[in-house]
py3Dmol code that shows the C-alpha trace and the ligand (Angstrom):
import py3Dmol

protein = """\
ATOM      1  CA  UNK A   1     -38.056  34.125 118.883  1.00  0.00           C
ATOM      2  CA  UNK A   2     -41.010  34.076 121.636  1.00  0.00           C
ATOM      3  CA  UNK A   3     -40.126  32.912 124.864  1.00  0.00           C
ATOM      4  CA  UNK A   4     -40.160  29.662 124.946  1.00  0.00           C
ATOM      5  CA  UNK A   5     -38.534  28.718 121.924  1.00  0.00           C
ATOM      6  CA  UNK A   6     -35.849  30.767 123.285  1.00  0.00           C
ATOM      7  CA  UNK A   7     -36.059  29.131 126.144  1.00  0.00           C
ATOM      8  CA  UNK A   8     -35.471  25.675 124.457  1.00  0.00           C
ATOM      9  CA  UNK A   9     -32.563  26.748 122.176  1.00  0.00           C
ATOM     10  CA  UNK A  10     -30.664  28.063 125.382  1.00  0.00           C
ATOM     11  CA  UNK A  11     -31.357  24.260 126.531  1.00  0.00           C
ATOM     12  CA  UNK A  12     -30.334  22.646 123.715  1.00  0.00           C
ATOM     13  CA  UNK A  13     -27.011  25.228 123.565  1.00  0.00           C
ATOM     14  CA  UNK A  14     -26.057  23.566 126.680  1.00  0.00           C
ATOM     15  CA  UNK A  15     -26.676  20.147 126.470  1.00  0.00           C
ATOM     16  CA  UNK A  16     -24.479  17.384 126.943  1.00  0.00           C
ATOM     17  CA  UNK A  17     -27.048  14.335 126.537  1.00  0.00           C
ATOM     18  CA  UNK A  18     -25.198  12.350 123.925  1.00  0.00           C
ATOM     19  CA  UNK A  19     -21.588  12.151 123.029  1.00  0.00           C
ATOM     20  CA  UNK A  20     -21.474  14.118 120.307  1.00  0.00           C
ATOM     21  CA  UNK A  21     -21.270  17.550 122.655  1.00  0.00           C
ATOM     22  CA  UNK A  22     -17.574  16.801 122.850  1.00  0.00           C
ATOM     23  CA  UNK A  23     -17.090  17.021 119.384  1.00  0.00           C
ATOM     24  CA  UNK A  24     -19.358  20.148 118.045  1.00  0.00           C
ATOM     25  CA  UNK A  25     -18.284  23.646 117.733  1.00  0.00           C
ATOM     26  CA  UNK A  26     -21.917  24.988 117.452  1.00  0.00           C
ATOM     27  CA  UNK A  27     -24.979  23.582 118.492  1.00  0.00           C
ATOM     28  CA  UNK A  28     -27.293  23.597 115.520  1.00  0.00           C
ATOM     29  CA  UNK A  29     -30.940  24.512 117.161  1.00  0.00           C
ATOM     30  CA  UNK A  30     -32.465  25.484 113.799  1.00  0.00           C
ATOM     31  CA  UNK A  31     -33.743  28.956 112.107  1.00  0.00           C
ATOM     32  CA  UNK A  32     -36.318  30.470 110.371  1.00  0.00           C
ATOM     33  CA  UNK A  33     -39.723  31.811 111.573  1.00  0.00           C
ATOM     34  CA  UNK A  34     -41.144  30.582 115.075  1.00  0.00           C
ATOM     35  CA  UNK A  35     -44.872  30.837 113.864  1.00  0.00           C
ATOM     36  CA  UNK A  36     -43.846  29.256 110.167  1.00  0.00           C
ATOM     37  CA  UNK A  37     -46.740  27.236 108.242  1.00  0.00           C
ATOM     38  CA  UNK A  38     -43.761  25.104 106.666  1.00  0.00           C
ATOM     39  CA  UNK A  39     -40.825  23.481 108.671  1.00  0.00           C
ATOM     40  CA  UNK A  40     -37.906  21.251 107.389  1.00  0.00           C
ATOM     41  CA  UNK A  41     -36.334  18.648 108.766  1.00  0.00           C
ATOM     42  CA  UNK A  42     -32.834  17.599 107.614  1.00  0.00           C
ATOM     43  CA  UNK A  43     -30.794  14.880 109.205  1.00  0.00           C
ATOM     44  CA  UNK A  44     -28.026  16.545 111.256  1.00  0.00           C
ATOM     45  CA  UNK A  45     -25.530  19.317 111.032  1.00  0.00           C
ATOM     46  CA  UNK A  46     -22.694  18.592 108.297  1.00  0.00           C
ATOM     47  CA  UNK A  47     -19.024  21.078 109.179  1.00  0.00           C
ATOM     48  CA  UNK A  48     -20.291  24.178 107.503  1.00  0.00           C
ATOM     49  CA  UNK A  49     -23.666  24.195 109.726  1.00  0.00           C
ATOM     50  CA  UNK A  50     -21.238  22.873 112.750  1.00  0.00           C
ATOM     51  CA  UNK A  51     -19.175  26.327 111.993  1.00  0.00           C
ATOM     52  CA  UNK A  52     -21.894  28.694 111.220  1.00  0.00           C
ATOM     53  CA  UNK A  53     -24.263  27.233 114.052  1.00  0.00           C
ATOM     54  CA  UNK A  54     -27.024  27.319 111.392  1.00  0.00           C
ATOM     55  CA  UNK A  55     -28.764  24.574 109.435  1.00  0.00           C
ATOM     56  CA  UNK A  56     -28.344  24.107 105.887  1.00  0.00           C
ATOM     57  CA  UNK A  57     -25.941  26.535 104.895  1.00  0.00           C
ATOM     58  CA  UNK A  58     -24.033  24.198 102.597  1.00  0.00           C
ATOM     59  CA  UNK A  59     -23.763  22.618  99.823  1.00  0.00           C
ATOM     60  CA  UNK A  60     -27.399  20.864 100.481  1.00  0.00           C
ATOM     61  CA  UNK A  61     -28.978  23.748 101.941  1.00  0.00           C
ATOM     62  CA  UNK A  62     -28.034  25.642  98.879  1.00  0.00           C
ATOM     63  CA  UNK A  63     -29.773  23.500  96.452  1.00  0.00           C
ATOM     64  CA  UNK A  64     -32.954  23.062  98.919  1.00  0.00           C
ATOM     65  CA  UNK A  65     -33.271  27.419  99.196  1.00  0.00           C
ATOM     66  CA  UNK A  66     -33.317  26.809  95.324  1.00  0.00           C
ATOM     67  CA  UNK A  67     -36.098  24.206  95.325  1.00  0.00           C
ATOM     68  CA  UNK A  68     -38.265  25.991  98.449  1.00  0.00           C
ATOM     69  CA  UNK A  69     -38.170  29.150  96.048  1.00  0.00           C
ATOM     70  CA  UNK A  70     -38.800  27.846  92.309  1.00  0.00           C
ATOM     71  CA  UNK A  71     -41.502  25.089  93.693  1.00  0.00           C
ATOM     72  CA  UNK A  72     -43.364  26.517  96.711  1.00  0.00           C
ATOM     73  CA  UNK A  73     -42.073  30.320  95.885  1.00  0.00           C
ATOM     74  CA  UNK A  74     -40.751  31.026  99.675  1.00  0.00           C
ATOM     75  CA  UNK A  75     -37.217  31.857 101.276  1.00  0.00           C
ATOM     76  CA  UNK A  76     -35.661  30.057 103.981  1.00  0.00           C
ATOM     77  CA  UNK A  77     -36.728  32.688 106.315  1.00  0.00           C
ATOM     78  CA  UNK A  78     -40.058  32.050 106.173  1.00  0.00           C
ATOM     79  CA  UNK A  79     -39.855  28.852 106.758  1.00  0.00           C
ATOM     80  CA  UNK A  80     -38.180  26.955 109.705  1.00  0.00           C
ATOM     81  CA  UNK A  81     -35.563  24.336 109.476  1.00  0.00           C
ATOM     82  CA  UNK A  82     -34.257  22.199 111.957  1.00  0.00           C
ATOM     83  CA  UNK A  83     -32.852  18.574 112.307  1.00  0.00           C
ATOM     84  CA  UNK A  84     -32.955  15.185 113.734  1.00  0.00           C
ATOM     85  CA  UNK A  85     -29.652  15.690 115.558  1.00  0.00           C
ATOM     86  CA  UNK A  86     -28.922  19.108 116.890  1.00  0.00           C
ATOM     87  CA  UNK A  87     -24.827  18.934 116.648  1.00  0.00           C
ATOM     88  CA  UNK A  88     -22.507  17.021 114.187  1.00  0.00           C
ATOM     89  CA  UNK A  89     -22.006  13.358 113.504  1.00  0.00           C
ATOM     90  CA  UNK A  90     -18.127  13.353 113.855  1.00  0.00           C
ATOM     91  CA  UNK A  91     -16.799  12.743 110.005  1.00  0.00           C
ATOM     92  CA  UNK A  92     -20.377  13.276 109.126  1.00  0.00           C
ATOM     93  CA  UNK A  93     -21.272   9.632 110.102  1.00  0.00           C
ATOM     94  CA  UNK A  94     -25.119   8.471 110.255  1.00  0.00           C
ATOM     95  CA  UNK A  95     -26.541   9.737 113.781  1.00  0.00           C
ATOM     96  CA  UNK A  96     -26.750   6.860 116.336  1.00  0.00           C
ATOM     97  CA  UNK A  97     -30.084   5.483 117.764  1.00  0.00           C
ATOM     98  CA  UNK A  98     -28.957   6.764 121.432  1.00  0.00           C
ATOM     99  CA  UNK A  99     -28.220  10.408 119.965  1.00  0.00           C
ATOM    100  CA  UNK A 100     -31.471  10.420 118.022  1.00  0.00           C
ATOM    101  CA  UNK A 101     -33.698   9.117 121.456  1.00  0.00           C
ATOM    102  CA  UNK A 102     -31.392  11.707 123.372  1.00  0.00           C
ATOM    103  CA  UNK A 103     -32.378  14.845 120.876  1.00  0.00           C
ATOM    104  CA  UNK A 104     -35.650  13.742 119.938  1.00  0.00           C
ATOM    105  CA  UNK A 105     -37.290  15.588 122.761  1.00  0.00           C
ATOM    106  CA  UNK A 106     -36.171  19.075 121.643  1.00  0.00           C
ATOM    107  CA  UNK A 107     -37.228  18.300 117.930  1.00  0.00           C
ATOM    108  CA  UNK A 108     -41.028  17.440 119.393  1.00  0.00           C
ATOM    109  CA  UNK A 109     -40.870  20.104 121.268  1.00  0.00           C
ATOM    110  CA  UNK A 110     -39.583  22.869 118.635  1.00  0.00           C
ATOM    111  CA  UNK A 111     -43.186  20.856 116.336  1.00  0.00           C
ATOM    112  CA  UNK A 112     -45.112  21.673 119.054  1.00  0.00           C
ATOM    113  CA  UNK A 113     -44.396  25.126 119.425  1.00  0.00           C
ATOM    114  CA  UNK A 114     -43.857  26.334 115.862  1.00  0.00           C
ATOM    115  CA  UNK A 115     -46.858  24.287 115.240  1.00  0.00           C
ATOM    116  CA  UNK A 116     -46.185  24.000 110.868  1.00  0.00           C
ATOM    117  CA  UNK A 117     -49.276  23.301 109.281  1.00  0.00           C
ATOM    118  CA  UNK A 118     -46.822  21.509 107.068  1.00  0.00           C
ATOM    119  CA  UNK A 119     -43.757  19.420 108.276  1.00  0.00           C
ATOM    120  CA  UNK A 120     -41.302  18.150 105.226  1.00  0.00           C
ATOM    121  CA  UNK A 121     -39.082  15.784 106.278  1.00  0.00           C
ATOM    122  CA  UNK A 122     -35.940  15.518 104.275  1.00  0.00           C
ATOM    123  CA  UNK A 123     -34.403  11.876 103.822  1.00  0.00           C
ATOM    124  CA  UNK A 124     -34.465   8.758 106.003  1.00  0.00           C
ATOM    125  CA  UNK A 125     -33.777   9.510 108.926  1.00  0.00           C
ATOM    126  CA  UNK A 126     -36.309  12.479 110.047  1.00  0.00           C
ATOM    127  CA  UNK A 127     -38.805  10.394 107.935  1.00  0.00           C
ATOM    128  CA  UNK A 128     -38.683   7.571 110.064  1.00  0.00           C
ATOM    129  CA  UNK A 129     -38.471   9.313 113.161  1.00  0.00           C
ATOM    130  CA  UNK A 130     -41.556  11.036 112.692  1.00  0.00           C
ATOM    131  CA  UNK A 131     -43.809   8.111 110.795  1.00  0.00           C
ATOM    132  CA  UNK A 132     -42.527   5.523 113.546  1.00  0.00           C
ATOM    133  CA  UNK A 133     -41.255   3.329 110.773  1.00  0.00           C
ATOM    134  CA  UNK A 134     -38.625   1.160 109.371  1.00  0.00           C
ATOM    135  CA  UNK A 135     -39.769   1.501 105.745  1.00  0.00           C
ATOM    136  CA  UNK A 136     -37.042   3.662 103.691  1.00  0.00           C
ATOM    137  CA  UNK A 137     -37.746   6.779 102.029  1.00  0.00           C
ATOM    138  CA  UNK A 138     -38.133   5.757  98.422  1.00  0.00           C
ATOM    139  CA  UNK A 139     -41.489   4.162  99.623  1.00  0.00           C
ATOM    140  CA  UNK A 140     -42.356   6.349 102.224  1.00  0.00           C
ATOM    141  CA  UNK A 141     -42.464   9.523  99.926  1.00  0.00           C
ATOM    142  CA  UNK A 142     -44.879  10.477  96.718  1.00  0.00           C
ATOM    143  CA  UNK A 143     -48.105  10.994  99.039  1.00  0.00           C
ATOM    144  CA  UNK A 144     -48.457  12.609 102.504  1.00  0.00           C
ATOM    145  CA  UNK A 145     -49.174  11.696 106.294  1.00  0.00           C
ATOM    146  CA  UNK A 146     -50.653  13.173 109.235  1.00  0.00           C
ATOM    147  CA  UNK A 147     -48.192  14.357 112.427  1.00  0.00           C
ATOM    148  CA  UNK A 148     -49.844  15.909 114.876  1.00  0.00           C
ATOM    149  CA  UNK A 149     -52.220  17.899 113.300  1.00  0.00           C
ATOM    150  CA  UNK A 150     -50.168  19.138 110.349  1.00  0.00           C
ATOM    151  CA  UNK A 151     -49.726  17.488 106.822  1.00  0.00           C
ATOM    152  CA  UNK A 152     -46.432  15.640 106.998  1.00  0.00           C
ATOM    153  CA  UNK A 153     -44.784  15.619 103.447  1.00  0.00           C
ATOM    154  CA  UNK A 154     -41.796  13.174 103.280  1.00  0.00           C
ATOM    155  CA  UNK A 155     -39.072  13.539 100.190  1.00  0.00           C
ATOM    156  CA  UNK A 156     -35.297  12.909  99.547  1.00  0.00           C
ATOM    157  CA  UNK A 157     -32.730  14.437 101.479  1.00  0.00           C
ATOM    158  CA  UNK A 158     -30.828  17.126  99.041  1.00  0.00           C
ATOM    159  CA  UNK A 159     -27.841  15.765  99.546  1.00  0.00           C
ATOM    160  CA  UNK A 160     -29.510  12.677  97.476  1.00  0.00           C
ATOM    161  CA  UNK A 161     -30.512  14.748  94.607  1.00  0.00           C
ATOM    162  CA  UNK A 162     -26.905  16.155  94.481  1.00  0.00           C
ATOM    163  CA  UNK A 163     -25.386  12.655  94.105  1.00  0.00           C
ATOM    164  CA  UNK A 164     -28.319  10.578  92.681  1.00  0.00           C
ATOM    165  CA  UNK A 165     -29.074  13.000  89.793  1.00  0.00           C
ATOM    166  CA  UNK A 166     -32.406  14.009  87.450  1.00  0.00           C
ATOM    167  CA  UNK A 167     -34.918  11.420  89.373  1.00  0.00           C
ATOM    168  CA  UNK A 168     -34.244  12.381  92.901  1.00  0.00           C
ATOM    169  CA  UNK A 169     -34.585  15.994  91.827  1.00  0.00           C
ATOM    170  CA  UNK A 170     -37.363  15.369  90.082  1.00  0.00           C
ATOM    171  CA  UNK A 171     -39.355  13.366  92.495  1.00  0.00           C
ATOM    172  CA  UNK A 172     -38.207  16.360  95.421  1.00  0.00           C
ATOM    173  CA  UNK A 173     -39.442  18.811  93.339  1.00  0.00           C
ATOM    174  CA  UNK A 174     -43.015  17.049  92.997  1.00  0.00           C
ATOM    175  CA  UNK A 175     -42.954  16.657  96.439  1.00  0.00           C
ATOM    176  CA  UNK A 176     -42.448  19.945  97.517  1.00  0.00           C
ATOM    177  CA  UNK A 177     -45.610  20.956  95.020  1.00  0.00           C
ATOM    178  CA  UNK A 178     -47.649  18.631  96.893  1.00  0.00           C
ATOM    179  CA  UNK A 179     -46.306  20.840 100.402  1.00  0.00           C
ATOM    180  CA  UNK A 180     -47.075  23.977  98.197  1.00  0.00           C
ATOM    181  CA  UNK A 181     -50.749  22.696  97.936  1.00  0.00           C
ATOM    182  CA  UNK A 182     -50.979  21.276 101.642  1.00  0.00           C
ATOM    183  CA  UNK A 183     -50.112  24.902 102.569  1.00  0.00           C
ATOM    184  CA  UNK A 184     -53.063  26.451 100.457  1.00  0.00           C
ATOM    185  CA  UNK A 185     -55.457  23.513 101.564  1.00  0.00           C
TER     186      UNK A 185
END
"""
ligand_1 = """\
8
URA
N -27.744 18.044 106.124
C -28.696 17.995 107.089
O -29.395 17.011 107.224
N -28.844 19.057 107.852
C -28.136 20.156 107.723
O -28.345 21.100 108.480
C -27.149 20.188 106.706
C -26.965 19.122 105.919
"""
view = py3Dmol.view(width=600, height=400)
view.addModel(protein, "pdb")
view.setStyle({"model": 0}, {"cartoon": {"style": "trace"}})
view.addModel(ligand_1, "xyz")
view.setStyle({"model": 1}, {"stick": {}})
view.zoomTo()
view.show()
């Protein structure tokens, strides 16, 4: 990891912003590769990603290494993937607004130093963040935005294709064509 990426994940490994410090056994930073063209953004650590200290490595992150491979044709690794909250919702509750203002610095600042020419945000709550908007993700997704300089892409969290079935899947997997053209663009 260059320096100051580095630099930030030893911040974040230490932080004690919000409340949810007391409850976290790792501090999920995010992985991948620091100069990626394509970065992820999930919602928050779930308790495999709390154990392992490493995003997506459960039930969701298996399906969405399946979906990055047989639509854009990558592995995880080179990509990077990272969250809206950097440690786990306790019971694997929704992420407060105060913990989402109180990690949102560290997410901007991982953007600005990967610098992804394409950013895919994965289900409400990175969507939002990012677009500044209250609008959900069923209306948000099926075309793509700008984000500081890269081609934001937004599409249901995994999780949502695991419970909700064919059309979720579906719909993510057009999506992530459309982030598999951004990328040759
Ligand atoms: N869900 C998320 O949003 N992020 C993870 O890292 C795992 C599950």
């Amino acid at each position: 990891m260059p320096d100051e990426l580095l630099a930030l994940a030893a911040e974040a490994g230490e932080c004690t912003h919000c409340s949810l410090h007391q409850s976290r056994t790792h501090v999920v930073f995010g992985m991948g590769a620091p100069n990626a063209e394509l970065m992820f953004i999930g919602e928050g650590p779930g308790a495999e990603e709390d154990k392992q200290g490493l995003p997506f490595v459960g039930r969701s992150g298996k399906l969405l290494d399946k979906l990055i491979l047989e639509e854009i044709g990558v592995t995880r690794d080179r990509c990077y993937i990272a969250n809206v909250v950097k440690c786990r919702p306790p019971r694997n509750r929704d992420p407060k607004p105060d913990e989402i203002a109180s990690c949102r610095p560290y997410l901007e600042q991982q953007i600005e130093l990967i610098r992804p020419h394409v950013i895919v945000t994965l289900g409400n709550f990175s969507s939002k963040l990012l677009l500044d908007t209250d609008t959900g993700i069923t209306k948000l997704r099926g075309r793509s935005y700008e984000y500081g300089g890269a081609v934001l892409i937004p599409t249901f969290h995994p999780s949502a294709a695991l419970r909700g079935g064919a059309e979720p899947l579906a719909k993510m997997r057009s999506d992530l064509v459309r982030a598999k053209l951004a990328l040759a663009a």
